[in-house]
C-alpha positions in Angstrom: 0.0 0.0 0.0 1.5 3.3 -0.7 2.0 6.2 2.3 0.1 8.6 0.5 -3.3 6.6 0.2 -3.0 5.3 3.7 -2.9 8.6 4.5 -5.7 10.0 3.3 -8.0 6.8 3.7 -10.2 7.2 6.4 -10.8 4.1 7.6 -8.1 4.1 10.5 -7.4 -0.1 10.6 -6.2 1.3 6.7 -3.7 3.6 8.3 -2.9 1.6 10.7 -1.7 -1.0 8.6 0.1 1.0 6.8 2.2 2.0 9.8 5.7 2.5 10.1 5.4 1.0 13.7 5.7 -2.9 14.0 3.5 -2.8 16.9 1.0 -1.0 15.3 1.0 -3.3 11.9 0.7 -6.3 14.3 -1.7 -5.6 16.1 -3.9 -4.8 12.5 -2.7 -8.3 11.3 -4.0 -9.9 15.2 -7.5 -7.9 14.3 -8.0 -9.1 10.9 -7.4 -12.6 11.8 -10.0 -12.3 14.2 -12.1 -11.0 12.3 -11.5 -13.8 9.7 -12.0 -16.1 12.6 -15.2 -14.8 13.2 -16.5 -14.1 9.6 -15.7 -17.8 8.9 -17.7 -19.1 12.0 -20.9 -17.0 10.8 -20.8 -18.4 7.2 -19.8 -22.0 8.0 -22.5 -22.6 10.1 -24.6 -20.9 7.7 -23.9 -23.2 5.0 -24.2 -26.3 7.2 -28.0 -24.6 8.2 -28.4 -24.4 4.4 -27.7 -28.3 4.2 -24.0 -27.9 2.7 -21.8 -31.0 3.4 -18.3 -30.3 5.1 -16.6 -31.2 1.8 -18.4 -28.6 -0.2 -17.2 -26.0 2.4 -13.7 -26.9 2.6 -14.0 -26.6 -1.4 -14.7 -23.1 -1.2 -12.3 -22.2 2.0 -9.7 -24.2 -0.2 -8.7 -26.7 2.9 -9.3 -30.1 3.7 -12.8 -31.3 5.0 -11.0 -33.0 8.4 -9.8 -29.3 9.1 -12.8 -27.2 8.2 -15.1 -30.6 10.5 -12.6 -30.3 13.4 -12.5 -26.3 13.5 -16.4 -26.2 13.3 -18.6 -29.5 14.0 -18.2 -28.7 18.0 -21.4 -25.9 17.0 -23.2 -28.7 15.7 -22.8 -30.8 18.3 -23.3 -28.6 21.3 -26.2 -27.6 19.8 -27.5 -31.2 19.4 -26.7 -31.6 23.0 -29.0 -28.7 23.6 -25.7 -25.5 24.4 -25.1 -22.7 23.1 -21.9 -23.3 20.2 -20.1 -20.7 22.3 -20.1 -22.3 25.2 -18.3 -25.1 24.0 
């Protein structure tokens, strides 16, 4: 990203990442991972709602369907145990 549109981008995660600091570009890179994390949570148990198999989500996320089933499938099974997935 260049300096100049980093510093007129609003968005301050933009500027941020574009920081000189290591700290500060870190800390962006720990954020969007979480986010990531969570975005990914939302839409995999979305698709499982929708009646997608594990394989045809670890299609699209481009990884195997053991690692997409062991990152996820505790949701489905709390909630067939009658728990909240986040509890888990």
């Amino acid at each position: 990203m260049h300096t100049d549109e980093s510093v007129n981008n609003p968005d301050p995660m933009v500027r941020s990442a574009a920081s000189a600091d290591p700290a500060t570009g870190l800390s962006v890179v720990r954020a969007l991972r979480t986010l990531a994390d969570r975005l990914e949570d939302v839409h995999v148990a979305s698709a499982r709602s929708q009646g997608w198999s594990w394989q045809a989500i670890a299609d699209v996320l481009q990884i195997s369907r053991q690692a997409v089933h062991q990152k996820h499938s505790y949701r489905e099974a709390a909630e067939a145990a009658g728990k909240d997935g986040n509890d888990v």
